[in-house]
LOZAVEX-452407 format. One line per field, with one value per residue: residue in three letters; residue number from 1; y negated, z negated, x negated of N, C-alpha, C in turn. Coordinates in steps of 0.02 Angstrom, whole numbers, plus 50000, padded with zeros to 5 digits. Layout:
REM LOZAVEX-452407
kolvex	c(ALA ...)
drenro	c(NUM ...)
n.y	c(Y ...)
n.z	c(Z ...)
n.x	c(X ...)
ca.y	c(Y ...)
ca.z	c(Z ...)
ca.x	c(X ...)
c.y	c(Y ...)
c.z	c(Z ...)
c.x	c(X ...)
//
This chain:
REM LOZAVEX-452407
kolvex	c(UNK UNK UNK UNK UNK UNK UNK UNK UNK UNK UNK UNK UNK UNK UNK UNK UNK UNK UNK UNK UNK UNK UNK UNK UNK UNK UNK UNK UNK UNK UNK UNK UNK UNK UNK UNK UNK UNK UNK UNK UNK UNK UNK UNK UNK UNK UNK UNK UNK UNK UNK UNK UNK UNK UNK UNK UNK UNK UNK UNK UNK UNK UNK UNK UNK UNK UNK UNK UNK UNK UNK UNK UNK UNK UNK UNK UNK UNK UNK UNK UNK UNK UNK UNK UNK UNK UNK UNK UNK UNK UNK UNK UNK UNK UNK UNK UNK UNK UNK UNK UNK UNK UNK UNK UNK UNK UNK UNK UNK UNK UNK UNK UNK UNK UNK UNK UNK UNK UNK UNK UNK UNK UNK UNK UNK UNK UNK UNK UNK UNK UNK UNK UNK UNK UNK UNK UNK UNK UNK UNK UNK UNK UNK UNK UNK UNK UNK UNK UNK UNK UNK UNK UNK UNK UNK UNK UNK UNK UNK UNK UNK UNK UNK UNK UNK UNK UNK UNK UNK UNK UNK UNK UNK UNK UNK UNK UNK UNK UNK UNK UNK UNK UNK UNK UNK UNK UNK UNK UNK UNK UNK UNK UNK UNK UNK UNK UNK UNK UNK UNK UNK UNK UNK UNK UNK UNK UNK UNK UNK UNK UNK UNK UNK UNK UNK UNK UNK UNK UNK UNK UNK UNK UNK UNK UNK UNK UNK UNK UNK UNK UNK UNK UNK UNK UNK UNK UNK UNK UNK UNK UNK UNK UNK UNK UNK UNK UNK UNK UNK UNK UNK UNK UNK UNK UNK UNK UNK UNK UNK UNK UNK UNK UNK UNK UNK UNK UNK UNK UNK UNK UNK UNK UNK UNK UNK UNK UNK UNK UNK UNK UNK UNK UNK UNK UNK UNK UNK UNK UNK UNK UNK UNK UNK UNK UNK UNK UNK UNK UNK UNK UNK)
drenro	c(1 2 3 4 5 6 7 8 9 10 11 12 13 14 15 16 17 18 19 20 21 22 23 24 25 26 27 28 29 30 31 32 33 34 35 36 37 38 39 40 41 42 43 44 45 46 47 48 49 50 51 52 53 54 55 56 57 58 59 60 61 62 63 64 65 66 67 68 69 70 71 72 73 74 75 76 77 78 79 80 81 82 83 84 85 86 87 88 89 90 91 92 93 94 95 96 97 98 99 100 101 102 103 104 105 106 107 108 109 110 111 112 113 114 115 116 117 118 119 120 121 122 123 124 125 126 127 128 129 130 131 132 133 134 135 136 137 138 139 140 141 142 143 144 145 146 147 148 149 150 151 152 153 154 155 156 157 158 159 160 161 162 163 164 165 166 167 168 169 170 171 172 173 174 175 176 177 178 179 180 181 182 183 184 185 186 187 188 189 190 191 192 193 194 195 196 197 198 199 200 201 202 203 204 205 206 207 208 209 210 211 212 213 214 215 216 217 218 219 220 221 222 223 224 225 226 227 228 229 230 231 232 233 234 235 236 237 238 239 240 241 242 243 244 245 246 247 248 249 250 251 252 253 254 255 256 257 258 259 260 261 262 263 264 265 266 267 268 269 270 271 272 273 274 275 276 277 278 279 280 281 282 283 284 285 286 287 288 289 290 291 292 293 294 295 296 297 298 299 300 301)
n.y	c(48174 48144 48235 48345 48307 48324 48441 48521 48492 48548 48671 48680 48668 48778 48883 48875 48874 48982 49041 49006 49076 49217 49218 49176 49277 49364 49383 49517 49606 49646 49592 49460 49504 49521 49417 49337 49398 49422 49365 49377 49522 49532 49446 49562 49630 49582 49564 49694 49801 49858 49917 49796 49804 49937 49886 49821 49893 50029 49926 49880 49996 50059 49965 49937 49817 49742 49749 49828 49909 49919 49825 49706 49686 49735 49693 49792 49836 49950 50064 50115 50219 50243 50311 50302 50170 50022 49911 49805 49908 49986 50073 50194 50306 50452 50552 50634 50630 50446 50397 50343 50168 50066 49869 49705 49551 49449 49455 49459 49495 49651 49682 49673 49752 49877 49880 49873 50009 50098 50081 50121 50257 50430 50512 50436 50383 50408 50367 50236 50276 50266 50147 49993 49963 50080 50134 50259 50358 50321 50315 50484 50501 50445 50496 50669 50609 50620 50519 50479 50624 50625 50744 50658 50548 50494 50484 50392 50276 50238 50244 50121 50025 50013 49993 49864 49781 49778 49822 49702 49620 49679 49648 49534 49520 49578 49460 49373 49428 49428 49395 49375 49305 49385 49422 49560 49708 49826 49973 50117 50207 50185 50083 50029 49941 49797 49626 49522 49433 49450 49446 49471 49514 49582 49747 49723 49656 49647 49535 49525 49466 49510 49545 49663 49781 49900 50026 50014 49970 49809 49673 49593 49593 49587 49576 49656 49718 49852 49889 50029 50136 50158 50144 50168 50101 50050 49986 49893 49792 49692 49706 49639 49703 49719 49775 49807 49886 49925 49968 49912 49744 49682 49762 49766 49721 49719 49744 49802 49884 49945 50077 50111 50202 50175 50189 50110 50115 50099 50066 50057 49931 49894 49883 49982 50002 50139 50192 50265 50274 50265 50191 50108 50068 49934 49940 50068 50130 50180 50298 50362 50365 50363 50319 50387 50296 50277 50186 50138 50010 49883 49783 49624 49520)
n.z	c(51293 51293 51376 51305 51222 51258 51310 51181 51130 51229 51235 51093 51097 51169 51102 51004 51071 51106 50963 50946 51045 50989 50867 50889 50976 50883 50816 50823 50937 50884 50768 50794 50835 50726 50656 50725 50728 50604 50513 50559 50566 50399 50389 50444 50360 50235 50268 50300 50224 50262 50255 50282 50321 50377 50499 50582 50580 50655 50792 50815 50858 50937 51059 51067 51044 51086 51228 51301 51431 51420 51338 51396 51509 51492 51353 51237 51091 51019 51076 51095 51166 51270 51227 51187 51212 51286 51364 51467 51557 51557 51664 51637 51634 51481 51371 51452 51627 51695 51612 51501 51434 51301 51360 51331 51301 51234 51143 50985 50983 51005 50876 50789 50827 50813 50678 50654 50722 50635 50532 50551 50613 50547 50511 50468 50339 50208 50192 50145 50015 49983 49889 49912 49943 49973 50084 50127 50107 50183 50291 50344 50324 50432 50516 50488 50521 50666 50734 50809 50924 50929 50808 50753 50718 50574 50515 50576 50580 50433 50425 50486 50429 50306 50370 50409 50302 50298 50189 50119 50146 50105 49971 49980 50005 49850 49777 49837 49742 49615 49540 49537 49556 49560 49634 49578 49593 49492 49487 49380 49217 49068 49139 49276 49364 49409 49394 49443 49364 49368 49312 49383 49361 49432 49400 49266 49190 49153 49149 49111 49165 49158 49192 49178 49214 49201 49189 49068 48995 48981 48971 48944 48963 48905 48925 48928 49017 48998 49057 49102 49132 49310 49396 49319 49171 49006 48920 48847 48823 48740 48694 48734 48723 48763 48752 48813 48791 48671 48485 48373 48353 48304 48346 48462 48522 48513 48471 48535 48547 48688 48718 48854 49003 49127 49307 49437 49604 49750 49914 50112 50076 50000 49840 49693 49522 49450 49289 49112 48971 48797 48717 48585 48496 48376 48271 48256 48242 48110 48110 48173 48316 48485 48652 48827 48942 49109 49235 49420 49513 49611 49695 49754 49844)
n.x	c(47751 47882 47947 47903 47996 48133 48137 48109 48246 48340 48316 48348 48505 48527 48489 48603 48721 48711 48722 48856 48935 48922 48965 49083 49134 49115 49214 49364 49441 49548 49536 49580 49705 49795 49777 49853 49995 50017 50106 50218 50238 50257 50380 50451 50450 50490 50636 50682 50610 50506 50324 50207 50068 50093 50194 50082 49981 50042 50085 49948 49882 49962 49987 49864 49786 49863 49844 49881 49974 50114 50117 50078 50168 50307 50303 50296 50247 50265 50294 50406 50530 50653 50779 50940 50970 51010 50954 50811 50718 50540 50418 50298 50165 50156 50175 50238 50221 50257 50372 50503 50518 50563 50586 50565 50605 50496 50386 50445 50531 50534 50456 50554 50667 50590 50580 50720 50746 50680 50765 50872 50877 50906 50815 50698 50725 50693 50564 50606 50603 50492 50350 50319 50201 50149 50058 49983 50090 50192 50130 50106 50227 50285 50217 50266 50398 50419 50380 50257 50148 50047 49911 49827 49900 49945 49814 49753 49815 49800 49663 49648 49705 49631 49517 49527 49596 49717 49821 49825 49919 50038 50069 50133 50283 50284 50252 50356 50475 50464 50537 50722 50893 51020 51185 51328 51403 51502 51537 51630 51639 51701 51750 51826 51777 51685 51603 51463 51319 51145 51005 50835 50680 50554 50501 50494 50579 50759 50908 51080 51263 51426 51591 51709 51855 51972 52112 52147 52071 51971 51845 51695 51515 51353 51197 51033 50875 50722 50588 50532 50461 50408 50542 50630 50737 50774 50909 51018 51175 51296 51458 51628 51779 51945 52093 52248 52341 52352 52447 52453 52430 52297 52195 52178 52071 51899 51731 51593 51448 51316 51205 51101 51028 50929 50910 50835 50885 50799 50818 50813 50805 50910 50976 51022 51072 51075 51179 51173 51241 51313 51448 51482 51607 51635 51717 51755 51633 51614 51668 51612 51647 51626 51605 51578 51477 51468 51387 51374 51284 51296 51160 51158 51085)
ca.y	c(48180 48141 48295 48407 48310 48337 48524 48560 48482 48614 48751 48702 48681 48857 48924 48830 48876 49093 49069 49004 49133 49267 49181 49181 49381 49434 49410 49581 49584 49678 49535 49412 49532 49516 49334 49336 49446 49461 49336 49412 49580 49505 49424 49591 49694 49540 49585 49772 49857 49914 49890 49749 49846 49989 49872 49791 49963 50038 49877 49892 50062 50077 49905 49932 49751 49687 49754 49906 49905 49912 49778 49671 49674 49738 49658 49845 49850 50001 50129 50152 50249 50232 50347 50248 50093 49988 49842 49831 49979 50002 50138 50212 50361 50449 50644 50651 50566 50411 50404 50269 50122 49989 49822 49650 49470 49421 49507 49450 49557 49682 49671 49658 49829 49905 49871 49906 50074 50128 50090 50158 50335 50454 50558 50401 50352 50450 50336 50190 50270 50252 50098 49955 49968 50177 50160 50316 50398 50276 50332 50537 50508 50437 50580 50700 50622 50620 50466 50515 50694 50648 50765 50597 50462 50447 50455 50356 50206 50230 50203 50044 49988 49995 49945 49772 49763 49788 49818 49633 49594 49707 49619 49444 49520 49569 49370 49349 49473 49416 49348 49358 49300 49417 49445 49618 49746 49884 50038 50186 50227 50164 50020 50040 49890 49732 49594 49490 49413 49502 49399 49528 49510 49672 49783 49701 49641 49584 49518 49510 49444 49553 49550 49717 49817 49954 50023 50032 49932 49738 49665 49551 49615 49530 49598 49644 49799 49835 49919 50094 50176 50171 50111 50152 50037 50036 49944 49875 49765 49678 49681 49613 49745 49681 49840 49799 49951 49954 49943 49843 49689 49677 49826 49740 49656 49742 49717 49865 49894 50025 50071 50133 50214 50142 50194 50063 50167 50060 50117 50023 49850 49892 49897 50002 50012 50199 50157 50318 50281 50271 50131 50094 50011 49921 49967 50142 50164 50214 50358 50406 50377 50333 50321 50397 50243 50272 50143 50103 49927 49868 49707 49586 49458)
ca.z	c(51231 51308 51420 51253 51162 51301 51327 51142 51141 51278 51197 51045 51114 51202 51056 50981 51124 51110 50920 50946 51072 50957 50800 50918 50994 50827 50804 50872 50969 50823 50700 50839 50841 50662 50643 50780 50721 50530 50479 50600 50519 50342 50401 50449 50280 50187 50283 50314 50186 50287 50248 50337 50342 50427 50572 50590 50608 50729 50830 50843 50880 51001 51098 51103 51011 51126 51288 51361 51523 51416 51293 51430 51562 51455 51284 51202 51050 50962 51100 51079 51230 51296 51210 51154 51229 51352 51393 51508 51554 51582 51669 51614 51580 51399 51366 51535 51704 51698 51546 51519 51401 51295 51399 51308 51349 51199 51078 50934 50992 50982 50808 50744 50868 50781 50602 50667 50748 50584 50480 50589 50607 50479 50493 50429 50281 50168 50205 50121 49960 49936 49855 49990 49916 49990 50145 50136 50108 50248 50361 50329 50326 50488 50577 50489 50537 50724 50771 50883 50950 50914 50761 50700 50697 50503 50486 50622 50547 50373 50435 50514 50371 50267 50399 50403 50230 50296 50152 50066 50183 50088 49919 50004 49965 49788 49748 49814 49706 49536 49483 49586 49521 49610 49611 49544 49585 49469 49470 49323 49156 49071 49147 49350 49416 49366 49435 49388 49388 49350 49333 49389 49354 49471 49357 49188 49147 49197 49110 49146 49112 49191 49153 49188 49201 49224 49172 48979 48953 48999 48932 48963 48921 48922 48904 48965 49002 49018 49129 49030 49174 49372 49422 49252 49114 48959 48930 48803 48798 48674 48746 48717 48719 48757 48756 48839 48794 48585 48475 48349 48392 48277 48360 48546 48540 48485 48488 48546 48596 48730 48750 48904 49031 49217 49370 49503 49660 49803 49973 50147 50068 49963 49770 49666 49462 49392 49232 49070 48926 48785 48697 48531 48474 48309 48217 48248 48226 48047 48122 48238 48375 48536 48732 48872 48995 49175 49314 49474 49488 49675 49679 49811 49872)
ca.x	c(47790 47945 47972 47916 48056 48185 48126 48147 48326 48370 48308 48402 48556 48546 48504 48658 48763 48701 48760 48916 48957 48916 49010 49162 49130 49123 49295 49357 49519 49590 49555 49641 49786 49818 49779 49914 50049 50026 50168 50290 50254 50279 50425 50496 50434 50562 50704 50688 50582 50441 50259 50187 50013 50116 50180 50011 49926 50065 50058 49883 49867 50007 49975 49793 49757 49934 49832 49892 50030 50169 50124 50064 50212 50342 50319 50324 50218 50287 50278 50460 50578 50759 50833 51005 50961 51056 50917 50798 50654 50465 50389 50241 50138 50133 50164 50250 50258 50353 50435 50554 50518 50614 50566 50581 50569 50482 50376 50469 50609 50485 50451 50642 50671 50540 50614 50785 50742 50674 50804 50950 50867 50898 50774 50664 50765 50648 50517 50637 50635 50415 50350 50303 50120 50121 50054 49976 50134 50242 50085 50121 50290 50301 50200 50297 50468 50409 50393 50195 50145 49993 49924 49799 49903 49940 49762 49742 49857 49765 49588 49669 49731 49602 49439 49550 49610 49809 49876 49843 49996 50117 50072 50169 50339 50273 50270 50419 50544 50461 50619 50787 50964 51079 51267 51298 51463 51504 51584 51610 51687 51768 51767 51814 51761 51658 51586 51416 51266 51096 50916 50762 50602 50538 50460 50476 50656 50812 50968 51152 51325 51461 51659 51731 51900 52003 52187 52145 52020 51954 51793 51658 51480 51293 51116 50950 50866 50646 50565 50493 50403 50432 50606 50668 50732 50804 50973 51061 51232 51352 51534 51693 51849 52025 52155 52316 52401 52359 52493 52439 52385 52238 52177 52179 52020 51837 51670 51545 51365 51315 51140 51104 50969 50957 50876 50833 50864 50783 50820 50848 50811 50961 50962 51076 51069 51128 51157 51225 51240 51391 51482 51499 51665 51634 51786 51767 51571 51606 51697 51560 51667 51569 51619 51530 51481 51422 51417 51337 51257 51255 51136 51159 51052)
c.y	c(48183 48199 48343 48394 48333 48420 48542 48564 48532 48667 48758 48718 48741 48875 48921 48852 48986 49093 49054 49069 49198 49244 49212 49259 49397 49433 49450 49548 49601 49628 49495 49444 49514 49458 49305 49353 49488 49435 49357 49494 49546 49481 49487 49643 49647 49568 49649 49803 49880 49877 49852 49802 49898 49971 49852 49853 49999 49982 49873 49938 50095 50040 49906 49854 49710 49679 49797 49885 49872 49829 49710 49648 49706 49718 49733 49847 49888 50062 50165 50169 50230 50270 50284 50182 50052 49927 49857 49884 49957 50069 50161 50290 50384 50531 50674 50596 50516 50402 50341 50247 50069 49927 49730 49586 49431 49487 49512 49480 49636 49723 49686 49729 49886 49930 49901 49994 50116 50141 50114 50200 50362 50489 50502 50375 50378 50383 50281 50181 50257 50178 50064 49945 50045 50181 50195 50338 50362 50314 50413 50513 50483 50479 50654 50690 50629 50574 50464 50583 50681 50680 50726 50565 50455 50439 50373 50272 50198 50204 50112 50013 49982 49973 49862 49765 49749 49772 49764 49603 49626 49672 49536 49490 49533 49504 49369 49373 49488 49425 49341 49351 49337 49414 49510 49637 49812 49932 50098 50187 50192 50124 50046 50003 49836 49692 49537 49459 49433 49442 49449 49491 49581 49689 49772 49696 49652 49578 49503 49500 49474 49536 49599 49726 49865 49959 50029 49979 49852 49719 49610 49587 49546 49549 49620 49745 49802 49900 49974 50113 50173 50120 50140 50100 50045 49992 49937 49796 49741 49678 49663 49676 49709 49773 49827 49841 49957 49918 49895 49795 49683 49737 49803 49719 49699 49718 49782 49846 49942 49994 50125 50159 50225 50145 50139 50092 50097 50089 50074 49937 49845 49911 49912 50008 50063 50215 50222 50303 50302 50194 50162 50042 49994 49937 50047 50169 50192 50282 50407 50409 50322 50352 50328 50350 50261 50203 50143 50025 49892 49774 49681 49528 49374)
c.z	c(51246 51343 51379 51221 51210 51284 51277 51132 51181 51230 51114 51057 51157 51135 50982 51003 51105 51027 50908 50966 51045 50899 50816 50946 50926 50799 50849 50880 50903 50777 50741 50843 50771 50630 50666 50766 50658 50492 50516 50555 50442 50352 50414 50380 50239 50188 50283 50264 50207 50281 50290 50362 50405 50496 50602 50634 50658 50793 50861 50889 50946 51087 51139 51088 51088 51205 51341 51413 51484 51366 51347 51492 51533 51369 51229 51152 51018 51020 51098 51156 51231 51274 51160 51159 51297 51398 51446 51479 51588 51581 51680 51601 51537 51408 51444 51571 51709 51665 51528 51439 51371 51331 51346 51348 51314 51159 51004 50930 50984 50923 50792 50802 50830 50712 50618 50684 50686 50518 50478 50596 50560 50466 50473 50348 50207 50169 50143 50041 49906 49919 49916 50020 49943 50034 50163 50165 50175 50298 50391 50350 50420 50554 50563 50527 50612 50784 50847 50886 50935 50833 50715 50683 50627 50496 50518 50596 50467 50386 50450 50472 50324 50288 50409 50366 50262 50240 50112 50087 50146 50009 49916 49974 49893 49767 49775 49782 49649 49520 49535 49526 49584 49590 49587 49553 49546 49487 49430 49296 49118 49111 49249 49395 49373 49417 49407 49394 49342 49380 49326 49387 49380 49402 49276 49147 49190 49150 49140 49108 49177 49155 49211 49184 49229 49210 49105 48979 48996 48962 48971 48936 48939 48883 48923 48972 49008 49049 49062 49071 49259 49360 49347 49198 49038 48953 48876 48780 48728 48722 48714 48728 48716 48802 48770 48817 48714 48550 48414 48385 48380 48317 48435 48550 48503 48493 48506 48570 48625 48754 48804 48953 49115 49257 49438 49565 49746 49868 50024 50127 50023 49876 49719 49600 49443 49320 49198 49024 48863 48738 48631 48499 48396 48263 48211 48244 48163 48070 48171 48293 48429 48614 48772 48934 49054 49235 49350 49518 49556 49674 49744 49827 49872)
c.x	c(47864 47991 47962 47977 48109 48177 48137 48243 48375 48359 48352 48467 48570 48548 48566 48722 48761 48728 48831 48970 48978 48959 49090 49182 49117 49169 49306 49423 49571 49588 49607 49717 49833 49832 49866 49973 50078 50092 50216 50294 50271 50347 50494 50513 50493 50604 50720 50651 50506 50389 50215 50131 50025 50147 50119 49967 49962 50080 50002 49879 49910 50027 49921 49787 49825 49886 49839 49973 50086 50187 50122 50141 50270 50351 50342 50281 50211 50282 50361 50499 50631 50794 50908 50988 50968 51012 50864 50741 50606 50457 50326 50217 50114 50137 50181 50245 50299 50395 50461 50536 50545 50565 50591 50554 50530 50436 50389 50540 50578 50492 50506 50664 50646 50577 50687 50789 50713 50721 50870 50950 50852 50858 50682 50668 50725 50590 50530 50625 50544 50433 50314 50248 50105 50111 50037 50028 50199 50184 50112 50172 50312 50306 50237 50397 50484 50399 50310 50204 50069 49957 49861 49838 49918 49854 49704 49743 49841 49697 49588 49660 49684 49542 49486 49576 49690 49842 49878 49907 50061 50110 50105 50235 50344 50313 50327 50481 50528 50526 50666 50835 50999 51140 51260 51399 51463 51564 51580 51660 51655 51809 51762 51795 51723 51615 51530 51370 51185 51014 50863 50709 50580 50486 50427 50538 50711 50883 51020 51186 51363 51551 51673 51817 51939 52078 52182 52131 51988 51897 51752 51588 51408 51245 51071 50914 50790 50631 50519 50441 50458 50474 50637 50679 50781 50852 51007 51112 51268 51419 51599 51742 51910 52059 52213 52359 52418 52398 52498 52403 52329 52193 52169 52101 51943 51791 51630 51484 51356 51237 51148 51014 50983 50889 50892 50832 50865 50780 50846 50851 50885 50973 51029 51038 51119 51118 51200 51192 51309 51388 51496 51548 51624 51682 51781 51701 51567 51634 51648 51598 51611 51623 51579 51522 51441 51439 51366 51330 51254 51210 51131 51120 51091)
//
């Protein structure tokens, strides 16, 4: 009895031991890469714009799951060359013989290379202006702007992305650009300058208080605008008027409303509001007089 109980005990624990094994091999290298290297991409989609999914999948794809020569003994993840780059080099073969490689000491230099090298060449900048959610169109766009030779890789870096569910990574900066309070610089007509503060809600609201001026005119304004469709929004102000120049006095000081219609132009991690509408003095709305208002909104972090 004693040598059946022993002898099953073995045989369980093999067969204990063969499902572990398998538990642990059926994580592929590609999940381990991602596990590995998904908050560093997120970390760079914050700062730079670019779709986590889309480093994830050229990471992958260009690393070989962070195992090919260059990733391994040069820390290259991106497949990127020497052209305009002073640090060190790896040499490797790709279309030609030998072709010279950026070299890092880290692969978190890597990463932030990566992001940098995309956002400093112009013939990417197009890319900037999809939505962070288009990795289709970031995938395309990439192979059209030249960044492989090979004539898969967007579809290449789409299959990726969607046999490991990539793109739930680009829905992290979503949550965080609910709601920002930014500063806010203007420039237009009437008013040539202004200076402010602007509360977003991405894709629903946002409200401001601004004081403006120019060589006429001085003001203070404050109001909200909604989101109609896309990056568009509807806009509408109350503002203060102070006239330095008018010769009555009673006449110095107004009140107006200016509705308005404003494009969010997102580009580069940088957010501009082009805002036309016109102004309505109160004293002179019985006259149907109106003012043509344009400005541009820069929002700052």
């Amino acid at each position: 009895m004693i040598n059946v109980y022993f002898s099953g005990m073995k045989y369980l624990c093999f067969l204990l031991s063969i499902f572990c094994f398998i538990s642990v091999s059926s994580q592929s290298k590609t999940d381990l890469y991602i596990a590995k290297y998904s908050d560093m991409a997120i970390a760079e989609m914050n700062e730079f714009g670019i779709p986590a999914s889309i480093t994830l999948s050229q990471g992958i794809l260009e690393s070989g799951n962070g195992e090919s020569y260059l990733s391994t003994q040069g820390k290259n993840h991106f497949g990127i060359k020497c052209h305009d780059w002073e640090g060190e080099e790896i040499f490797t073969d790709d279309d030609e013989e030998n072709e010279c490689f950026r070299k890092y000491k880290r692969v978190e230099q890597s990463y932030r290379d990566h992001s940098e090298f995309l956002t400093t060449h112009s013939r990417y900048s197009s890319l900037f202006e999809l939505k962070i959610t288009d990795y289709k169109g970031w995938a395309k766009g990439l192979k059209k702007a030249g960044y492989a030779t090979s004539p898969t890789y967007a579809d290449n870096l789409i299959n990726l992305i969607e046999r490991y569910d990539l793109h739930q990574f680009d829905k992290e900066i979503l949550e965080q650009k609910v709601q920002e309070l930014l500063v806010t610089h203007s420039y237009g007509f009437p008013f040539a300058y202004g200076v402010g503060l602007n509360y977003m809600k991405s894709d629903k609201y946002f409200i401001f208080a601004e004081l403006n001026s120019s060589f006429v005119f001085s003001g203070v304004a404050v109001g909200g605008g909604i989101n109609l469709f896309d990056k568009a929004y509807g806009r509408l102000s109350l503002n203060g008027i102070y006239s330095m120049f008018a010769k009555d006095e009673t006449q110095r000081f107004d009140f107006a409303v200016s509705p308005q219609l404003s494009y969010l132009l997102d580009t580069k991690n940088k957010r501009i509001l082009i805002s036309a509408g016109v102004l309505f003095p109160f004293k002179d709305i019985i006259d149907k007089k109106m003012i043509p208002n344009f400005s541009l909104t820069y929002l700052i972090n």
